[in-house]
C-alpha positions in Angstrom: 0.0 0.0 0.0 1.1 3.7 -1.0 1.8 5.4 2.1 0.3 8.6 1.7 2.2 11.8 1.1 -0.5 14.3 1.7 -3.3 14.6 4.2 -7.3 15.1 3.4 -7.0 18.3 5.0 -4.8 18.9 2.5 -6.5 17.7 -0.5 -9.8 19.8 0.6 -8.1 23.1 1.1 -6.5 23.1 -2.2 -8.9 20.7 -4.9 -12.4 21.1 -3.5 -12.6 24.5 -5.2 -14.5 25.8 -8.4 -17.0 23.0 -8.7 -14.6 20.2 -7.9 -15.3 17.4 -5.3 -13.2 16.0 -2.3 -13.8 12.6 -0.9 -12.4 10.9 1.6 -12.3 7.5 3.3 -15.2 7.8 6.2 -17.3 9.9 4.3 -20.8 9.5 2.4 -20.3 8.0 -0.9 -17.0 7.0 -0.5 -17.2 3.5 -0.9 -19.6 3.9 -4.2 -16.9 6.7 -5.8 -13.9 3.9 -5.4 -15.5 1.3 -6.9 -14.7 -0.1 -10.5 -15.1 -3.0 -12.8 -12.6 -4.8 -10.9 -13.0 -6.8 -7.6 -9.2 -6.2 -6.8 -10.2 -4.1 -3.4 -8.2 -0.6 -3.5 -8.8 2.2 -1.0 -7.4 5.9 -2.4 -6.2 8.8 0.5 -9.0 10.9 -1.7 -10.4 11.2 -5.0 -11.0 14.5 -6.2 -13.2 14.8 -9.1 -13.1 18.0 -11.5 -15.3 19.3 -13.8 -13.4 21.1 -16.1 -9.8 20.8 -17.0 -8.8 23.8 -14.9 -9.5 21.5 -11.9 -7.7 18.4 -13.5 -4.2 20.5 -13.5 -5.1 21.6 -10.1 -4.8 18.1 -9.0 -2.3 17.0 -11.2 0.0 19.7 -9.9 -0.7 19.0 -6.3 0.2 15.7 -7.0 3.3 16.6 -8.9 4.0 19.3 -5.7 3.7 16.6 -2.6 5.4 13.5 -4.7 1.9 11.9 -4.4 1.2 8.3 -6.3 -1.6 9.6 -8.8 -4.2 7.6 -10.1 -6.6 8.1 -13.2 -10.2 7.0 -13.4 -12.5 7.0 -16.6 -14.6 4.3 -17.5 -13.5 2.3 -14.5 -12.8 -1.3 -16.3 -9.4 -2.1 -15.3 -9.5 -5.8 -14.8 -6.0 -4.6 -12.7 -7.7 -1.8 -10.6 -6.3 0.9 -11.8 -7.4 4.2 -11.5 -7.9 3.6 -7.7 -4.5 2.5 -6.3 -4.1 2.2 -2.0 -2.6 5.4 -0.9 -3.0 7.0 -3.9 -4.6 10.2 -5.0 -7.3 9.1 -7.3 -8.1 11.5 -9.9 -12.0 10.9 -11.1 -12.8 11.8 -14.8 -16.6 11.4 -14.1 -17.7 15.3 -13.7 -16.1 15.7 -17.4 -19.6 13.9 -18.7 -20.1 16.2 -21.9 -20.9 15.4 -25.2 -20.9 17.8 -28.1 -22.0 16.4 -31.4 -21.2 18.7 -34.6 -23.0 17.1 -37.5 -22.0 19.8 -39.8 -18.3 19.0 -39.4 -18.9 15.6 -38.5 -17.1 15.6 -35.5 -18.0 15.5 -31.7 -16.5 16.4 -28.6 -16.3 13.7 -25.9 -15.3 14.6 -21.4 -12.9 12.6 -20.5 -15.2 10.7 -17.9 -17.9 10.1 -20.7 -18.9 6.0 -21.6 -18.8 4.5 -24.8 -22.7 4.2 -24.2 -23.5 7.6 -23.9 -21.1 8.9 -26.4 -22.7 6.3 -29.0 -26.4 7.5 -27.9 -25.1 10.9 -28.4 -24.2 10.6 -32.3 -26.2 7.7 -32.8 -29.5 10.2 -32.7 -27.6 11.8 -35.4 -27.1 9.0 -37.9 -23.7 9.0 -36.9 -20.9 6.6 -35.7 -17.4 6.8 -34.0 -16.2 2.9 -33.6 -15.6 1.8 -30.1 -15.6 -1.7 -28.8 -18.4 -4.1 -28.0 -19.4 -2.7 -24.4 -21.6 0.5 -23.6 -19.6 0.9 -20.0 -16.1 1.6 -21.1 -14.8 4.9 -21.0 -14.1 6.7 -23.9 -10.3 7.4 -22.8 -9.1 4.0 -22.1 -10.2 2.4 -25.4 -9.2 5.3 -27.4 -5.9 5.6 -25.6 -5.0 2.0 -25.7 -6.7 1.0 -29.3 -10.2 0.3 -29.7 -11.4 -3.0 -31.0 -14.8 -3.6 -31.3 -17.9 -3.9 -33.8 -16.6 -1.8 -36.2 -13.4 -2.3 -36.6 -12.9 -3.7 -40.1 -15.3 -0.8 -42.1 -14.1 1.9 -39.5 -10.5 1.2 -37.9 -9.4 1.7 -34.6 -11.2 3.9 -32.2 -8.0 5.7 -32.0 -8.0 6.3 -36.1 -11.1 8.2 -35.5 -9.2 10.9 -33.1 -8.9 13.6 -34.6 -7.9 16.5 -31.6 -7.2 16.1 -27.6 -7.2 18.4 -25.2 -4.6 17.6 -22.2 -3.4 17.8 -19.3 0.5 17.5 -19.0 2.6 16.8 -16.1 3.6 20.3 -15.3 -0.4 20.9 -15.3 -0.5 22.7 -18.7 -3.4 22.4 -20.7 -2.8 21.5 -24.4 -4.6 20.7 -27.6 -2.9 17.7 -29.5 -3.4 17.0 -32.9 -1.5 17.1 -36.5 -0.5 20.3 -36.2 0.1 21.4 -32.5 2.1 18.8 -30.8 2.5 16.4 -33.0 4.6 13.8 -31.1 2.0 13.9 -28.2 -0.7 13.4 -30.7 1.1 10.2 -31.9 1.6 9.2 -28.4 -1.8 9.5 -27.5 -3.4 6.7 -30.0 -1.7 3.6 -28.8 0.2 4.6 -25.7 -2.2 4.4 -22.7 -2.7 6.7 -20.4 1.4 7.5 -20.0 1.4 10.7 -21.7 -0.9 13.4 -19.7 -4.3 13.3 -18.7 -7.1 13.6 -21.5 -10.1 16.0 -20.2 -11.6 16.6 -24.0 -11.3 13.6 -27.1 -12.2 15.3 -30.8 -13.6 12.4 -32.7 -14.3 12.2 -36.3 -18.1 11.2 -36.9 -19.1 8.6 -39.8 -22.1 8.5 -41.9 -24.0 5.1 -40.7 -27.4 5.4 -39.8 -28.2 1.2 -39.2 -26.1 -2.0 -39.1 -27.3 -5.4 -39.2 -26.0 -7.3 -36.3 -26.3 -9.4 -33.0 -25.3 -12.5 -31.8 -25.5 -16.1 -33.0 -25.1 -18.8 -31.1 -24.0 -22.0 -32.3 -22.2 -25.6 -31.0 -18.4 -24.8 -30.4 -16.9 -27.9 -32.2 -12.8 -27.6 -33.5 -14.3 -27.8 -36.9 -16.8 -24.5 -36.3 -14.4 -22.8 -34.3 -11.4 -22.8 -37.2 -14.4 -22.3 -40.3 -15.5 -19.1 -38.2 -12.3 -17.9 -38.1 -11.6 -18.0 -41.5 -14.7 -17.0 -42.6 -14.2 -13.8 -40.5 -10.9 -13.5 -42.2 -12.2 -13.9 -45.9 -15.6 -11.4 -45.3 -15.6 -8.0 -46.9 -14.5 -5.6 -44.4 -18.1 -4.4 -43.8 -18.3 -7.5 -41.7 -16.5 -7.1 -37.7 -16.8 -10.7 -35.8 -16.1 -10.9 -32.5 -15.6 -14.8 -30.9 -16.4 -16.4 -27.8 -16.2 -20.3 -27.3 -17.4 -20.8 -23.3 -19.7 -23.3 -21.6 -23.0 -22.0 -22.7 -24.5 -19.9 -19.3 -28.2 -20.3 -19.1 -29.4 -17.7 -21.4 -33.1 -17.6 -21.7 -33.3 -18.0 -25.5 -30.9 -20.9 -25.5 -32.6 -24.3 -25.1 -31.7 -25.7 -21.3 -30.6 -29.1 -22.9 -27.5 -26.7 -24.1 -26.5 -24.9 -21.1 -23.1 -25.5 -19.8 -22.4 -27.1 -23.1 -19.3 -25.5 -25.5 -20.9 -23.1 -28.1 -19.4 -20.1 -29.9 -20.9 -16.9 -29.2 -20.4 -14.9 -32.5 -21.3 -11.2 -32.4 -21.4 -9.7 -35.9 -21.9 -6.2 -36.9 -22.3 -5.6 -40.8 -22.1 -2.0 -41.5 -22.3 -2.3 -45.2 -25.5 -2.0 -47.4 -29.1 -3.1 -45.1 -30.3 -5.0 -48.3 -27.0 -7.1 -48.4 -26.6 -8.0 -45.1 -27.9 -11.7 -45.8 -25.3 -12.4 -48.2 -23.1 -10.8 -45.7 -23.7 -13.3 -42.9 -24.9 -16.2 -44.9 -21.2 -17.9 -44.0 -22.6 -17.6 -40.3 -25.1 -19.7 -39.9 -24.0 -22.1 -42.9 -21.0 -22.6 -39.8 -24.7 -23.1 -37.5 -26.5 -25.5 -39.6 -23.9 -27.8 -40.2 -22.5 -27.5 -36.3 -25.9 -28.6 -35.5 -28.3 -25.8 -36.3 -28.9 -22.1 -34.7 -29.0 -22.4 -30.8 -30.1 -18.6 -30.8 -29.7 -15.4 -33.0 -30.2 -11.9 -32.0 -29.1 -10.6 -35.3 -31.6 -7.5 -36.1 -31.2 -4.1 -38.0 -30.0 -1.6 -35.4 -28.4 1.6 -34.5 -24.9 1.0 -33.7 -25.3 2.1 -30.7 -28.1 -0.2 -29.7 -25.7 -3.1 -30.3 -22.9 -2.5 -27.7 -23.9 -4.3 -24.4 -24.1 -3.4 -20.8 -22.1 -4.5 -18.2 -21.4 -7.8 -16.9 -22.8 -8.7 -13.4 -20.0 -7.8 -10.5 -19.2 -9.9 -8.4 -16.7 -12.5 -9.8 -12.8 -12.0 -10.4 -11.6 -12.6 -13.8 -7.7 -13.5 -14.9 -6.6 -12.8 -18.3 -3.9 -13.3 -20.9 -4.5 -11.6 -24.2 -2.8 -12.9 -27.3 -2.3 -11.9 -30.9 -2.3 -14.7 -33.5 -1.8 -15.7 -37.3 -5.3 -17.7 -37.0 -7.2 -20.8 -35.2 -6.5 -23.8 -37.7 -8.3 -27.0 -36.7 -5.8 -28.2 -34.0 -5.8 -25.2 -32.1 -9.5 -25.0 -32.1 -10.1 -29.0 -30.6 -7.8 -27.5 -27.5 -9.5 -24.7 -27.1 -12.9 -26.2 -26.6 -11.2 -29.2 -24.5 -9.6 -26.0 -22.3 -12.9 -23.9 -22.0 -14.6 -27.7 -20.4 -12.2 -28.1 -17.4 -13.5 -27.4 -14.2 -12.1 -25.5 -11.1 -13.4 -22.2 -12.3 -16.7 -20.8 -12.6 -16.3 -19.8 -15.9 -13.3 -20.3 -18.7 -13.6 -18.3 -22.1 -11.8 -17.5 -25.5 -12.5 -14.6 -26.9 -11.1 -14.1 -30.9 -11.5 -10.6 -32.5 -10.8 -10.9 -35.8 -8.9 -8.3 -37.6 -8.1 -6.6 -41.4 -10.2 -4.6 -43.0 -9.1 -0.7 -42.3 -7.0 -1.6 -39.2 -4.5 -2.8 -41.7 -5.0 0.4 -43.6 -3.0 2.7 -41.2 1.0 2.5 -41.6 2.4 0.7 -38.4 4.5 3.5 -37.7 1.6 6.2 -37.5 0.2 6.2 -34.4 2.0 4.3 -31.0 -0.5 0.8 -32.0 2.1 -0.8 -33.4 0.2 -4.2 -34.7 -1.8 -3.1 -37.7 -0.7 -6.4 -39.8 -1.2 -8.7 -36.4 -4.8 -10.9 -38.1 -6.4 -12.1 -34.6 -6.5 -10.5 -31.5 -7.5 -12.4 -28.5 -7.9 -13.3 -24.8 -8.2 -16.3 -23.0 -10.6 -15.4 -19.5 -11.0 -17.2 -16.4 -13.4 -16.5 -13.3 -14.0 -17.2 -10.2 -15.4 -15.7 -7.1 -12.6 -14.1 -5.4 -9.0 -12.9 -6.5 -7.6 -15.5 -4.8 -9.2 -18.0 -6.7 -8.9 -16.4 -9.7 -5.5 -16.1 -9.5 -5.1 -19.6 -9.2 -6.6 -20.1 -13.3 -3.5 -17.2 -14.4 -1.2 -20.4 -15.1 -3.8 -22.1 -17.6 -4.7 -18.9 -19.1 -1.3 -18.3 -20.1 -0.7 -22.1 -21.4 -3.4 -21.9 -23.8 -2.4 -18.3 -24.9 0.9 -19.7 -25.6 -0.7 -22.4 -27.5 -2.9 -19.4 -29.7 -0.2 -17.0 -30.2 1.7 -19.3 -32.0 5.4 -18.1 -30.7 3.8 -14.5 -31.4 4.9 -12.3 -28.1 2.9 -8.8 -29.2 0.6 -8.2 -26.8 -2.6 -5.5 -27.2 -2.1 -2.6 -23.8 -5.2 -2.1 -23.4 -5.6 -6.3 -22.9 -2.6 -6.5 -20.4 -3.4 -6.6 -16.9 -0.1 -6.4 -15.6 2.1 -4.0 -14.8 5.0 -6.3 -15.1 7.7 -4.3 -17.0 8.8 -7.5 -19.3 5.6 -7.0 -21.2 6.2 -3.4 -22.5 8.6 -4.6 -25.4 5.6 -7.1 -26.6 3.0 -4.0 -26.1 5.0 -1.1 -27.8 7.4 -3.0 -30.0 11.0 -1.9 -31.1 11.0 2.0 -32.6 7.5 2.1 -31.2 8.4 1.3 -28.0 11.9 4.1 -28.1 10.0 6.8 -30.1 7.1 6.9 -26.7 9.9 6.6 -24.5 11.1 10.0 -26.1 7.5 11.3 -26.1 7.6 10.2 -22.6 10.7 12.4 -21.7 9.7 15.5 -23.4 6.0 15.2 -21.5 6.1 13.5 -18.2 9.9 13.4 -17.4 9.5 12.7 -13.8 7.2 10.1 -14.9 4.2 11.0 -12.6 1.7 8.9 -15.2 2.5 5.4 -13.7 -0.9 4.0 -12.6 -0.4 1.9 -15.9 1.6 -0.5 -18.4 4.4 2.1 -17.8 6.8 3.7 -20.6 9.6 5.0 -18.4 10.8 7.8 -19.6 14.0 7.4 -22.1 17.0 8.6 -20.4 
C-alpha cells in the first residue's frame, strides 16, 4: 500500500474548489466513488473529481508538488484496478460527462469521464458513428488511448484512427490541444500509448455517416471444426463485416434451449455495417458454420443503431484473470484445444474470446500512431473466473498455457488487454521503434514520470 504523502486536509483546502469534489475515506459515498469493474479491493487517501480541465491541472500539480502516487479513473474497467490505487490520490474523470456532437463538421466532442454508451447515444440520434468496442460501460479514454477493437473495426478502424484533436493535461499541469498540427509527437503518443502521456479531459472524434447496421449474436455448438471455419470465414468477409468470438460453456441464457446450457458453443457477435439489403449475403457464411454445427442455438441478429448493439455491463461480483494474445489464426488443432480448455472445471467460468482483424486496421502504416500491430490478423484473450482474486488467481497459469498455445510463438501483446504491470511485457505492447520513439515522447511530456498507474513507458533517459 502507497503510504500517503498528503493529508485530506490537504487535499480539501487546495482541490475542493470551483465545482470540484473532495472525498475521503469515512465519508458518504466514498465507498460507491472507489468502486470499478474490478473486484481487486483498493482504497485511495482521496479522489478528487473535477469538472473542467482547470480543476484536473489543479490536481495534477498537487500531485506533482507533494510526490503523491496519482491515479486516473475513466470508464473504471481495469481488470488490474487501476485508477484507484491504495494510498493514492485518485483522480475521477466522471464530472467531465459532456458530449458535443457537430453534424455539420462531422465531428464531436467527448469529457474525458464520458462512456462508450453515452457517447454512442449521443451521435447515434444523429445517424452518426465513431467505432468503439463491443461494451456501452467503457470509457471513452481508455479504449481510445489504448486502441479500440470492437464492432466496427474492419469498415471503420481503430477507435483511436477516429481521433482527430485532444485536449490535455500534462505533467507540469498545462493544458494543451494535441493533434496534427500542435504537438505532434503527443498526438502520436496518445493513440496507442495508454494513459502514459498526460491526462485527457476533451477527445475530438471524427463522426461517420451510418445510420443502421445489421447485427447481434449467433449462437452455435463450439466444435474444432466451427471454431477454425468461423475464423476463417471472419478473415475472408468484406470488411463491412467485424466478428467478435467467444467459445465458453454456454450460461443459461433464456433464448438458448436448457438441454445446451453449460455445453461448448461459440458466441459470434457480428456487426455488418455495409448496405441493409445485403446484409444476408453478408452473414450467410454464419449460420451455414450453425446449420452444419448442428443448427442455430439462438440469433439476436436484427437491423439496429450502432449504438443499440454495444452491451451493458457484466454482473459484479466475480474475479476474472486474463492473458491476451495476438495470432496468425485458429487452424483446426488449435480449435479441438481450445474447446477441451474452456470444459475443465475448477473455475466458474473459462472463455476465449477471438477478434478478428483486417479490414481498415491494416489500412493505417504501423508506424503512425504508438498501435504498433496493424498487420497482427487475430487479436485475443483467454478469461477465467471465479469468485474471489484469490481463486482467480489460481486459473493465471492455464490462461497463459493456452495463450501460448494461440499465439503461436507470437509475443505482441494488445495494452489495453494486459493486466499487468510487469515491465517484461512493454517490449511485446509497444514493440522496437514504437516502444523508443514513446519513451522519447515520454521524456519531453512527463519526465519525472508521474503517469504510472499503468503499463508504464519509463521515460528514455
Amino acid at each position: 500500500m502507497t503510504t500517503p504523502t498528503f493529508s485530506p486536509a490537504a487535499v480539501r483546502d487546495a482541490l475542493d474548489v470551483d465545482g470540484s469534489t473532495v472525498i475521503v475515506p469515512g465519508e458518504p459515498g466514498y465507498d460507491e466513488a472507489r468502486q470499478i469493474a474490478s473486484v481487486v479491493d483498493r482504497r485511495p487517501s482521496a479522489l478528487v473529481r473535477p469538472t473542467d480541465a482547470a480543476g484536473v491541472a489543479r490536481t495534477v500539480r498537487f500531485a506533482a508538488d507533494t510526490g503523491a502516487e496519482l491515479s486516473v479513473r475513466a470508464g473504471g474497467h481495469s481488470t488490474m484496478g487501476l485508477g484507484r490505487a491504495d494510498g493514492a490520490l485518485t483522480l475521477d474523470l466522471r464530472g467531465l460527462d459532456g458530449v458535443v456532437v457537430d453534424p455539420a463538421s462531422r465531428t464531436a466532442w467527448a469529457g474525458g469521464g464520458v462512456t462508450a454508451g453515452v457517447y454512442a447515444d449521443a451521435v447515434g440520434a444523429h445517424g452518426l458513428v465513431t467505432p468503439f468496442g463491443d461494451a456501452r460501460t467503457v470509457g471513452v479514454g481508455g479504449i481510445t488511448l489504448g486502441g479500440g477493437v470492437g464492432l466496427l473495426s474492419r469498415s471503420h478502424g481503430l477507435t483511436l484512427d477516429s481521433l482527430v484533436a485532444a485536449e490535455v493535461v500534462t505533467a507540469a499541469g498545462e493544458v494543451v490541444t494535441a493533434d496534427a498540427e500542435h504537438h505532434p509527437d503527443l498526438f502520436w503518443g496518445l493513440r496507442g500509448g495508454g494513459g502514459n502521456l498526460g491526462v485527457v479531459t476533451r477527445f475530438r472524434f471524427a463522426l461517420h455517416d451510418l445510420p443502421e447496421v445489421v447485427g447481434g449474436t449467433v449462437v452455435l455448438r463450439a466444435t474444432a471444426e466451427s471454431l477454425a471455419e468461423l475464423v476463417a470465414l471472419a478473415h475472408a468477409a468484406p470488411r463491412e463485416l467485424s466478428t467478435i468470438l467467444t467459445v465458453c460453456p454456454c450460461p443459461p441464457l433464456p433464448e438458448v434451449p436448457a438441454e445446451h446450457h453449460g455445453t461448448p458453443v461459440v458466441m459470434a457477435a457480428v456487426c455488418w455495417s455495409g448496405p441493409v439489403a445485403e446484409a444476408d449475403r453478408g452473414l450467410a457464411g454464419v449460420r451455414d458454420v450453425a446449420a452444419r454445427a448442428g443448427g442455430v442455438l439462438a440469433d439476436s441478429v436484427r437491423t439496429a443503431r450502432y449504438c443499440d448493439l454495444l452491451e451493458p455491463a457484466p454482473p459484479a461480483g466475480a474475479a476474472v484473470v486474463t492473458r491476451p494474445f495476438f495470432a496468425p489464426g485458429v487452424d483446426v488443432a488449435t480449435a479441438e484445444h481450445v474447446v477441451e480448455q474452456v470444459q475443465l472445471p475448477g473455475a466458474l467460468m473459462r472463455a476465449v474470446q477471438v477478434r478478428v482483424l483486417g479490414g481498415a486496421v491494416a489500412d493505417v502504416p504501423p508506424d503512425a500512431t504508438a498501435f504498433a500491430h496493424r498487420r497482427q490478423p487475430v487479436l485475443g484473450v483467454v478469461m477465467a473466473m471465479a469468485p474471489t482474486a484469490p481463486l482467480a488467481e489460481e486459473q493465471r497459469p492455464w490462461a497463459a498455457a493456452l495463450a501460448d498455445v494461440l499465439r503461436a510463438g507470437d509475443d505482441a501483446l494488445y495494452s489495453a488487454f494486459v493486466v499487468d504491470g510487469d515491465p517484461a511485457t512493454l517490449a511485446a505492447a509497444y514493440p522496437g521503434a514504437t516502444g523508443e520513439r514513446l519513451a522519447a515522447v515520454k521524456r519531453r511530456y512527463d519526465p519525472h514520470n508521474l503517469f504510472r498507474a499503468n503499463l508504464n513507458v519509463p521515460p528514455a533517459p
